[in-house]
C-alpha positions as CSV (number, residue, x, y, z in Angstrom):
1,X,117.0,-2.0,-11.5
2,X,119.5,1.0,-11.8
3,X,118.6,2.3,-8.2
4,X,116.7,0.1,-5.7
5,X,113.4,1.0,-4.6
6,X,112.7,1.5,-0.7
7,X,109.4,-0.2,0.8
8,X,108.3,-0.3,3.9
9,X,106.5,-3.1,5.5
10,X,104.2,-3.1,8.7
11,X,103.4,-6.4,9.8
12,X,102.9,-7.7,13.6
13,X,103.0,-11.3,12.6
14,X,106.7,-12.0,12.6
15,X,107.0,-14.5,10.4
16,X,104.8,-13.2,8.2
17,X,106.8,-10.3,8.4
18,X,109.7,-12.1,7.7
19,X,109.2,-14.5,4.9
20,X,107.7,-11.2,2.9
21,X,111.0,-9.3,3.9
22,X,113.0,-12.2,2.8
23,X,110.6,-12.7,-0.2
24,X,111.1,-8.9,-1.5
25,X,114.5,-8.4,-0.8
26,X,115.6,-11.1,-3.4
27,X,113.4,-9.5,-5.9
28,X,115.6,-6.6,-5.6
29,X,113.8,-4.2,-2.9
30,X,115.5,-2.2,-0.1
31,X,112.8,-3.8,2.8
32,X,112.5,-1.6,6.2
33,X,110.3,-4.0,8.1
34,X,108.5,-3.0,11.2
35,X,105.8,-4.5,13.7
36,X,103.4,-1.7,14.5
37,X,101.7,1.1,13.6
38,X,104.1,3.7,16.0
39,X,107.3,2.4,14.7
40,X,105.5,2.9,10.5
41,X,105.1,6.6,11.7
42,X,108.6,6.8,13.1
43,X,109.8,5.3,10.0
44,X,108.0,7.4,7.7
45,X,109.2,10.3,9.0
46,X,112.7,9.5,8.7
47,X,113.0,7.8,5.4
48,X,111.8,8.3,1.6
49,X,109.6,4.8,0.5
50,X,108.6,3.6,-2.9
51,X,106.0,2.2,-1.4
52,X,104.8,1.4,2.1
53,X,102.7,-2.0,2.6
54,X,100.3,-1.5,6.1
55,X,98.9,-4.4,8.2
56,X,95.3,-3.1,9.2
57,X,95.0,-4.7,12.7
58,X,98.5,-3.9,13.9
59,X,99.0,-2.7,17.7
60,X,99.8,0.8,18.9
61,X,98.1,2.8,15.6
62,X,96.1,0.8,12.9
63,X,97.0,0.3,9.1
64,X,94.2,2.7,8.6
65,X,95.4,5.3,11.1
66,X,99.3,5.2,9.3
67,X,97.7,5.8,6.2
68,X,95.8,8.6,6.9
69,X,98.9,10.2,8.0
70,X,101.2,9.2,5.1
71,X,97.9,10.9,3.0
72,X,98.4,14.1,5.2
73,X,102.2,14.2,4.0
74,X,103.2,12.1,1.0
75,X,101.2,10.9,-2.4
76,X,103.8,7.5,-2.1
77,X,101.5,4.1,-2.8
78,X,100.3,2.5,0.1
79,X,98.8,-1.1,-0.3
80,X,97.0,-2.8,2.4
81,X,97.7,-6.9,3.7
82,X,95.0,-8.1,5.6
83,X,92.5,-10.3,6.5
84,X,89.8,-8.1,6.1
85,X,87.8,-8.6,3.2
86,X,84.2,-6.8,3.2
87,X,82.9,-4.7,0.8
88,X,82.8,-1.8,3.2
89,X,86.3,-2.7,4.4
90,X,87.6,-2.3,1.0
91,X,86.0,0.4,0.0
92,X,87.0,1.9,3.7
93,X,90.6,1.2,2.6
94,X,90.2,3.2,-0.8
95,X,88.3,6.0,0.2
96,X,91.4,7.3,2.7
97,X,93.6,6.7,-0.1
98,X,95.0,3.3,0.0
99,X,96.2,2.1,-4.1
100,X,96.1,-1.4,-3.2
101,X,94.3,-3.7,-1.3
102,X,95.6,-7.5,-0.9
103,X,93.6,-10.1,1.5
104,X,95.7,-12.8,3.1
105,X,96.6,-15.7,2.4
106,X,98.0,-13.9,-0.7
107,X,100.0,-15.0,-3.3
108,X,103.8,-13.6,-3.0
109,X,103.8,-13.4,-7.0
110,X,100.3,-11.4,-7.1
111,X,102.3,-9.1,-4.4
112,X,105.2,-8.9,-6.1
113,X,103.4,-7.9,-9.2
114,X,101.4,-5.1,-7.4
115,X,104.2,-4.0,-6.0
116,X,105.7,-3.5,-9.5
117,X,102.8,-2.1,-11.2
118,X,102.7,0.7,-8.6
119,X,105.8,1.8,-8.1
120,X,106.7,2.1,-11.8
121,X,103.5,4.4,-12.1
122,X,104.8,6.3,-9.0
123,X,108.0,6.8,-10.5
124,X,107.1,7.1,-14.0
125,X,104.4,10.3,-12.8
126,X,107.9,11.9,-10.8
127,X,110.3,11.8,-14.1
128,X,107.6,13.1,-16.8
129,X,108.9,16.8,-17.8
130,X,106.9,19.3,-19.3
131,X,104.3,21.4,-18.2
132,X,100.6,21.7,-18.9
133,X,98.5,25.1,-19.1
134,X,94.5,24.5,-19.3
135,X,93.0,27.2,-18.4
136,X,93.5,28.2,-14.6
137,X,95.0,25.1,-14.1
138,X,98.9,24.3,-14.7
139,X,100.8,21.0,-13.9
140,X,104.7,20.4,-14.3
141,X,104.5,17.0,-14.1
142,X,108.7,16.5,-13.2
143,X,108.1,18.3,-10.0
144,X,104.4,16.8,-9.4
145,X,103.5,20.5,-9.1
146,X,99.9,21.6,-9.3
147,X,98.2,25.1,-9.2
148,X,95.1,26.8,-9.6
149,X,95.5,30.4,-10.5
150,X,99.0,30.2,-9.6
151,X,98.1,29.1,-6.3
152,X,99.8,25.2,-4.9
153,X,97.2,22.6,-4.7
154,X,98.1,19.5,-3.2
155,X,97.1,16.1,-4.4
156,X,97.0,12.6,-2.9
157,X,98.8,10.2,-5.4
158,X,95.9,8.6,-7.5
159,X,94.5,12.2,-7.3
160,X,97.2,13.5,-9.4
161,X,97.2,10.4,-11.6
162,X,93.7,10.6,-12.2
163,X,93.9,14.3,-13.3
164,X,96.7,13.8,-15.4
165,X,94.3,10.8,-17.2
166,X,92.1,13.2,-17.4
167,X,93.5,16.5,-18.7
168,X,95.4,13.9,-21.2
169,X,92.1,13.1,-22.8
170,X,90.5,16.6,-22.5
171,X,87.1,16.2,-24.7
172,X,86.7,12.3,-24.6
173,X,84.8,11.0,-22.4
174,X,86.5,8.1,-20.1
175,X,84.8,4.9,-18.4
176,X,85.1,3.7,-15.1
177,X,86.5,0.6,-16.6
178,X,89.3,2.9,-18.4
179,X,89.5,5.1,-15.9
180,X,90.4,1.8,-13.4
181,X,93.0,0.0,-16.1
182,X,95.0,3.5,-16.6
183,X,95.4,4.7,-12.8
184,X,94.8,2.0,-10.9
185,X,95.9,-1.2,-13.0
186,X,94.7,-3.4,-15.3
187,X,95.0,-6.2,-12.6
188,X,92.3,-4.3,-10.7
189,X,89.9,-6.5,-9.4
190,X,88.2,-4.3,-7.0
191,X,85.3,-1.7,-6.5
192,X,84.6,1.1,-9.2
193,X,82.9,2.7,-6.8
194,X,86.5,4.4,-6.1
195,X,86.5,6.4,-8.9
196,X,83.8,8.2,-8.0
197,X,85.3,8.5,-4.7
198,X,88.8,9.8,-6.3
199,X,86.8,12.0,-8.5
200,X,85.1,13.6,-5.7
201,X,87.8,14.3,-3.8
202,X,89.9,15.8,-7.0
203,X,87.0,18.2,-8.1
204,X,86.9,19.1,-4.5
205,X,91.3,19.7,-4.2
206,X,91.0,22.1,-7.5
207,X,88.2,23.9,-6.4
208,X,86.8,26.4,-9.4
209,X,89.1,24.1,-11.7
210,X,87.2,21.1,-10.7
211,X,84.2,22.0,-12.6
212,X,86.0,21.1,-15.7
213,X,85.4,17.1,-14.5
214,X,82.2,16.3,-16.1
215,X,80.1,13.4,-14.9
216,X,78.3,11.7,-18.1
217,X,75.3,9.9,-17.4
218,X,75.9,6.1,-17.5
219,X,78.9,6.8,-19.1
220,X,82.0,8.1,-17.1
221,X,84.1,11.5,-16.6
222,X,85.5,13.8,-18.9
223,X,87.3,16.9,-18.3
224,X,86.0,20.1,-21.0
């Protein structure tokens, strides 16, 4: 790895905190490692991360709370640890934009491969060049930049890679299942219920645009 890549971790448990610091850092990550929600923010603010990893029952402000502020500010991959593991806290977790979702006791080599898998998408959407006209929509996909008759839209990170799937494939019509392998990874093993979620909020960030996302019947999405 030519540049290292900067995550940050919020965890109040110290020594779980420590052993995944530990644990990252001699697979090659910068680590920033903090212990609750408050000192996430304060990180955030100052530093640019890869990827942030977010405890959901931390003191001060919850996992959820930081991530619903990265979401207002920054597209960067957020994965949650916890111990949480209901349906509706998972698909809580997804719906305010979290890319990952890992239940402890985890596996260090499952998070290390997550880690991976998202942060090579995040980079790889960041260095694409080129630019895409469809209609009233255009994307330059080496600055991330999106607009809608000229006007800025911005997108949460699996927004952006989902329209980009999308507007990729203009005219074939894409399963769930595909949809899930291609933005969120083929080691997936959650809810497709979040891509309709994702899809709802996309059609709903492009506005007059967003009618080119199709739903087919039993079928998936495709964007005409």
């Amino acid at each position: 790895m030519t540049e290292k890549c900067r995550i940050l971790l919020a965890e109040d448990e110290r020594t779980l905190r420590s052993v995944t610091t530990i644990f990252l850092q001699k697979n090659g990550y910068d680590v920033d490692a903090v212990a609750d929600g408050y000192e996430a923010i304060r990180a955030i603010d100052r530093n640019r991360y890869d990827l942030i990893i977010l405890d959901i029952m931390m003191p001060g402000k919850t996992g959820l709370e930081v991530c619903k502020y990265v979401r207002s500010k920054f597209d960067v991959p957020v994965v949650f640890l916890t111990a949480l593991n209901t349906e509706d806290d998972i698909v809580s977790g997804y719906e305010i934009g979290a890319d990952e979702y890992i239940t402890k006791p985890f596996s260090t080599g499952i998070l290390l491969a997550k880690v991976g898998v998202l942060i090579r998408r995040y980079r790889g959407l960041m260095v694409k060049k080129g630019l895409i006209h469809m209609d009233e929509l255009e994307i330059e996909p080496a600055r991330r930049l999106v607009k809608v008759d000229g006007k800025i839209v911005t997108l949460a990170h699996k927004e952006y890679a989902l329209l980009i799937y999308l507007v990729e494939n203009k005219g074939i019509i894409l399963s769930r299942e595909q949809i899930l392998d291609r933005v969120w990874g083929a080691d997936y093993d959650g809810y497709d219920r979040a891509v309709d979620t994702h899809i709802k909020k996309l059609r709903k960030a492009l506005g007059k645009a967003g009618t080119h996302v199709e739903t087919v019947v039993k079928a998936g999405y495709v964007w005409k």
